[in-house]
N, C-alpha and C positions, 0 to 999 in steps of 0.2 A: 651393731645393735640398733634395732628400730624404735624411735622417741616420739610416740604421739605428741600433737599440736596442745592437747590438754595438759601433758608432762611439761612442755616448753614453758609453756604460759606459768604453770603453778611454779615452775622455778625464780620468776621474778613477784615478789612480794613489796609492800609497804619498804620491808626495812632493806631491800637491796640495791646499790648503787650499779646504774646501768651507765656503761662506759664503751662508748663508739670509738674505733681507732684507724685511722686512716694510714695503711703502711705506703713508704715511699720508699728509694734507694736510699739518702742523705739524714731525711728529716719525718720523723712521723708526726700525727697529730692528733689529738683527742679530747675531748666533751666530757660532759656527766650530767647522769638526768638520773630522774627518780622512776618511778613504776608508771605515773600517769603521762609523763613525758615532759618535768617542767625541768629547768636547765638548774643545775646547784652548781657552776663554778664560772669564769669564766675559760678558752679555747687554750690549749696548750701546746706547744711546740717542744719534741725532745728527738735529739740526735740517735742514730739507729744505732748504737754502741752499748756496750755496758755502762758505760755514767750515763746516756741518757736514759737506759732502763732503771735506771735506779733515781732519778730523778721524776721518772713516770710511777714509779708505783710510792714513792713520798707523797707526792700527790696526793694521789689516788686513796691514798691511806686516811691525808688529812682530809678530804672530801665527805670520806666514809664517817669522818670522829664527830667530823664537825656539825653534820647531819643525819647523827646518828642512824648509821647503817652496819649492819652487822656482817654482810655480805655484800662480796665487789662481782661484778660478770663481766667479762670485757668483751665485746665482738668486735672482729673484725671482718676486711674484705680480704679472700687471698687475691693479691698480685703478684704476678710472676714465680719468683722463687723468694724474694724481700720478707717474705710473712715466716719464714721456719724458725727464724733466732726468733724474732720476737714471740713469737708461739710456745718454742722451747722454753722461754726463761720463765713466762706467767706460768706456765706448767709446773715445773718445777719449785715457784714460789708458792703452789697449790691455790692459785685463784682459778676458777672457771673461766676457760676460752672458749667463744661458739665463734663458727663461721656464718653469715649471709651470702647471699648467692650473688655476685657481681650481677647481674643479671636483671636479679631483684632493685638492687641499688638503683639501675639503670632505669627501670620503671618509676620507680617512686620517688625521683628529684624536683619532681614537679612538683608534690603535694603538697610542699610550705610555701615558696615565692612564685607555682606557676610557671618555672618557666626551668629549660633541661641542663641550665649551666650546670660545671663543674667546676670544684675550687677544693683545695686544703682543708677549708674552713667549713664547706656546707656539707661533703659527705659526712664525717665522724657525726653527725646529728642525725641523716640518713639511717645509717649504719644502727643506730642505738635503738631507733623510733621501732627498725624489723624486730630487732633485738627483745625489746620492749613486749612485742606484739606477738613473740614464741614465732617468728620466722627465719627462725636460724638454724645450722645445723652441729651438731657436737665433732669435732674434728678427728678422724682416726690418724693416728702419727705410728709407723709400724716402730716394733722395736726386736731387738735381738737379730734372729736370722731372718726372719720377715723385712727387717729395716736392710740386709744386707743383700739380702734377695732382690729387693726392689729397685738397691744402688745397682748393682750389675746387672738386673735386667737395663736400667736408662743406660748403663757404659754400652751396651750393648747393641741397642738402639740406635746410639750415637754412630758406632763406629759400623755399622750397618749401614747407615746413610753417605759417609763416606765410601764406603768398599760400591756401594749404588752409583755414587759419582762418578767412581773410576771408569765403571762396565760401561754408560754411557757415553764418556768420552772415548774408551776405545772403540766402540761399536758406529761411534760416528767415523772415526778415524778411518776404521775398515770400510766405511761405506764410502768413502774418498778418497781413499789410494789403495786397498785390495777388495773390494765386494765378492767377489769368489771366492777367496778362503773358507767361507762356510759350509760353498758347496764339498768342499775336502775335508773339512774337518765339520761334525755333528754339532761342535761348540770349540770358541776360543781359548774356553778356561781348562780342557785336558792335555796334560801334561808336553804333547808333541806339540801341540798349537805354539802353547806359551813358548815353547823353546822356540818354533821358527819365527815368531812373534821379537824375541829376544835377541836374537842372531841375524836371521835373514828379512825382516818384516816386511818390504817393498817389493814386487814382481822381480824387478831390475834386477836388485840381491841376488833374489833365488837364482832366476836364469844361468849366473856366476857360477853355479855348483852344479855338478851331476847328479846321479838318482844316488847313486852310493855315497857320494860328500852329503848327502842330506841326512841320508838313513842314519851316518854314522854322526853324525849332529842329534840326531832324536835317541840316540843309542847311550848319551851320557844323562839321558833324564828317564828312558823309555826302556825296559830290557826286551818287552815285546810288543805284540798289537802292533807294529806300525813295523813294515818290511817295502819293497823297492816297490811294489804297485800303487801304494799310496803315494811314495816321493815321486814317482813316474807323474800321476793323478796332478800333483801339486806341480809342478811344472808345468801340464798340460793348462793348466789355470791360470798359472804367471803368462804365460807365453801370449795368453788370449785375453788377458785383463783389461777393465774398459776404466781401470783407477786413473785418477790424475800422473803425469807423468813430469811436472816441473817440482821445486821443495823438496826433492826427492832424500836429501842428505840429512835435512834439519827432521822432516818426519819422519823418520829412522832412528834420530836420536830421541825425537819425541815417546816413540811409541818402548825404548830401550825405559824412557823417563816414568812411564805409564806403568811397561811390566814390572820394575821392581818396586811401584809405589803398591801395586796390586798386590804382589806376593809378600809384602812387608805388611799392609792392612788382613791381609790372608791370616798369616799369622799371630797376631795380634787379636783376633778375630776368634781362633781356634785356643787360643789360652784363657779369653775372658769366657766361652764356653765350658770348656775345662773346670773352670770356677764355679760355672753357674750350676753344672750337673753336681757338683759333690755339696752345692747348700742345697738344693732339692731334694736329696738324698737326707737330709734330715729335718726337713720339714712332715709334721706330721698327716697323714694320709695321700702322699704322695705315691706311695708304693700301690696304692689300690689305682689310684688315678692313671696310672702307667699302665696299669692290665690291662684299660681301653683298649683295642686293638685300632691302630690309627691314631693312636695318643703317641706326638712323642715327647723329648725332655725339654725343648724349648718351650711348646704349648702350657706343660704344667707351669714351667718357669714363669712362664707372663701371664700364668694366673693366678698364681700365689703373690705373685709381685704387685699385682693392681689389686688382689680382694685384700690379701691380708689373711689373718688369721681366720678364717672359714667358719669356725666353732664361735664366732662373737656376736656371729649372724642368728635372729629365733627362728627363721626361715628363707627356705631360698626365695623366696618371690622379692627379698630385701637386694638379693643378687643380683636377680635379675632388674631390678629397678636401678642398681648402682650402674649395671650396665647400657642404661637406657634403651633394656627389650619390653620394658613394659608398655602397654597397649594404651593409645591414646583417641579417643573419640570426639569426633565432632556430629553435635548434632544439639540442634535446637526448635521446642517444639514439636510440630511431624517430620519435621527434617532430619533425616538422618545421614551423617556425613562419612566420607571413608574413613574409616580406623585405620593410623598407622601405629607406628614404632613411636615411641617418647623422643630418643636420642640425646636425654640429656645423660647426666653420670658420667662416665668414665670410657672416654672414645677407645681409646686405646684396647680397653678390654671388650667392647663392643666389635672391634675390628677383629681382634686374637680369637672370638668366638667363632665368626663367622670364616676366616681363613682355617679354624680348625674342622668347621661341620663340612666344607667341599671336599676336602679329601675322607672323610666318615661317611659321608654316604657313599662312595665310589667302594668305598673299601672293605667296609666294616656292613655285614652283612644284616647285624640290628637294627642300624639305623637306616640302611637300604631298603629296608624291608616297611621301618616307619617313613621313610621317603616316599617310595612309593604307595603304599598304603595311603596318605596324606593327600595325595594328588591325584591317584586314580579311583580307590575303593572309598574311600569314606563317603559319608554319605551327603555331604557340602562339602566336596571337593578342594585342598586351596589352591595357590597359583603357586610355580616353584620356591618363589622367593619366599611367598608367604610360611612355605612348609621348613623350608630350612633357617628361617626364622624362628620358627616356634621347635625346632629343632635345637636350636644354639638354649634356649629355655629350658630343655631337655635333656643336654647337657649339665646346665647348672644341677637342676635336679638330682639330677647322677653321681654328679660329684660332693652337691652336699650332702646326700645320703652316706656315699664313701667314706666320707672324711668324719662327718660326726657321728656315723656310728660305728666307722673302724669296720666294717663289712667286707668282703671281696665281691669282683665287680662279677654279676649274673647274669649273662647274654635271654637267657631264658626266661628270665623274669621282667625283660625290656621288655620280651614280645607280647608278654600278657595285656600289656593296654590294650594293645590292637585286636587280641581275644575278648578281652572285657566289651570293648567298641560291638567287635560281629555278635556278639550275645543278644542283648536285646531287638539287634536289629535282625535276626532270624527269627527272632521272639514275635 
């Protein structure tokens, strides 16, 4: 949900006690100030624990009695991952949490002593003063399958970068003692590869076997696709390899170390997917979202996972700003500067947008057609980027139209923009 800068502001009054918090790993720390920004206590120290949460809002409580306020606001900065218990517990004690934008912080250390130090002691007064002044933001914390959505998307992620690790260091590997193999095999990672990869990895190896000890090597992972013209192939390649030829024992056992680290993340890999498609499967409006053609279940996953609940949103342009596609202008006076992208929000789903529009316009004939259209016929023309830019924009659209009002997705009814567009301009 979107909270105007006048809703901010009118949240802090005379009688509300504004409270800055400085999260850390060990020790937090925290202030109180009133509405104009004069300090009512002195600076607090409380361990990141439940006693010291419970020692932070005694406080906070006698703060509030003592100068009679009748309402507490706490902001914070998020750092790292250190900010969720503490978040969680004020939540649940139902005192208002806001975030300010580290960012913000970063800008405005200067405005009491001039000068950009940082300390325990000077942020939480920071922090209160944005807070103070309605520059903070109300924090979305998902819950239920949204919250569980969002944990196996990160497991997910995580071990994707991993499984990245692997493919690199085998690929270096191959470029150092088999470079040909690829010419024989289209990729490492189909089933024949990984086995001689597994077995026979080094020219040397191979050379050791005939065409039929090879075949019958691929024939315990492979029942077809792969007969004696390829093991022929694959020898002709050993035989001519330009690979390092000393370490030849230890890289052998290396690359033995590689494949099963590989087919072990593999797996791992394909269960925490597993998982991801059956909470998709009951998140609402997902099932519209899937009809995209060129949509698939991982896409919806990492978008459910970084928006949340879609329906919380009063329009998608909130979306599209979470995602940092919103348009940002420079220009001063007659000057006018190039508009980009914002890029702030939410990288992640900025990235998942734009990896999901490349394969949408290749594929999917609507938005091919808005691709094109965009770049060639309109009538200010954009630049690729620019189009599949406001493409990913397009999408959100699409989808929050899907999702909030429960609609199936109408190929036919995309293309009407691009009608509406040629209408007046034949006009």
């Amino acid at each position: 949900m979107k909270y105007k800068q006048n809703f901010k502001i009118m949240q802090v009054t005379d009688k509300t006690l504004v409270i800055g918090v400085d999260i850390a790993k060990k020790k937090h720390y925290a202030r109180a100030f009133d509405w104009r920004g004069m300090e009512l206590d002195k600076t607090i120290s409380f361990k990141a624990n439940s006693s010291g949460f419970a020692d932070f809002m005694g406080w906070a409580k006698d703060v509030a009695k003592k100068n009679k306020k009748n309402k507490i606001l706490v902001g914070i900065e998020p750092t790292g991952h250190y900010w969720f218990t503490f978040a969680q517990a004020v939540i649940v004690k139902e005192v208002m949490l806001v975030q300010v934008n580290p960012y913000h912080v970063k800008n405005t250390k200067e405005l009491d002593d001039n000068t950009p130090s940082k300390s325990d002691r000077k942020d939480p007064k920071t922090i209160a003063m944005l807070v103070k002044d309605g520059r903070y933001q109300i924090p979305y914390m998902p819950k239920g399958k949204y919250a569980e959505l969002r944990k196996a998307n990160n497991i997910r992620e995580e071990w994707l970068k991993k499984i990245w690790s692997i493919k690199n260091k085998v690929q270096r590997w191959l470029d150092t003692y088999f470079p040909e193999l690829l010419e024989v095999f289209s990729s490492w990672e189909g089933k024949a590869a990984v086995k001689t990869l597994e077995e026979m990895a080094t020219p040397a190896k191979i050379m050791k076997n005939s065409a039929k000890e090879i075949v019958s090597v691929w024939r315990e992972e492979v029942k077809r696709a792969v007969g004696i013209k390829k093991a022929q192939k694959l020898l002709e390649a050993a035989a001519g390899s330009v690979g390092m030829k000393e370490g030849l024992e230890m890289a052998e056992y290396e690359m033995q170390l590689l494949m099963k680290e590989y087919k072990d993340i593999r797996q791992i890999l394909d269960g925490i997917e597993e998982k991801l498609e059956s909470i998709v499967n009951t998140i609402p409006g997902a099932e519209n979202f899937l009809e995209i053609k060129g949509i698939g279940v991982k896409t919806v996953a990492g978008f459910f996972a970084e928006v949340g609940d879609i329906r919380r949103f009063t329009h998608p342009k909130q979306i599209i700003k979470l995602a940092g596609l919103n348009v940002r202008e420079n220009s001063s006076g007659e000057y006018k500067g190039q508009t980009t992208i914002s890029k702030r929000g939410r990288s992640r789903l900025r990235a998942l947008l734009f990896r999901a529009i490349l394969p949408l316009t290749a594929k999917n004939a609507e938005f091919n057609a808005l691709h094109k259209y965009n770049i060639k016929e309109k009538e200010n023309p954009l630049k690729k980027m620019q189009s599949l830019i406001a493409l990913c924009g397009k999408l959100i659209r699409i989808v929050y139209t899907l999702v909030t009002k429960d609609v199936k997705y109408d190929p036919e009814r995309l293309l009407k923009d691009i009608h509406r567009d040629e209408v007046p301009k034949a006009a």
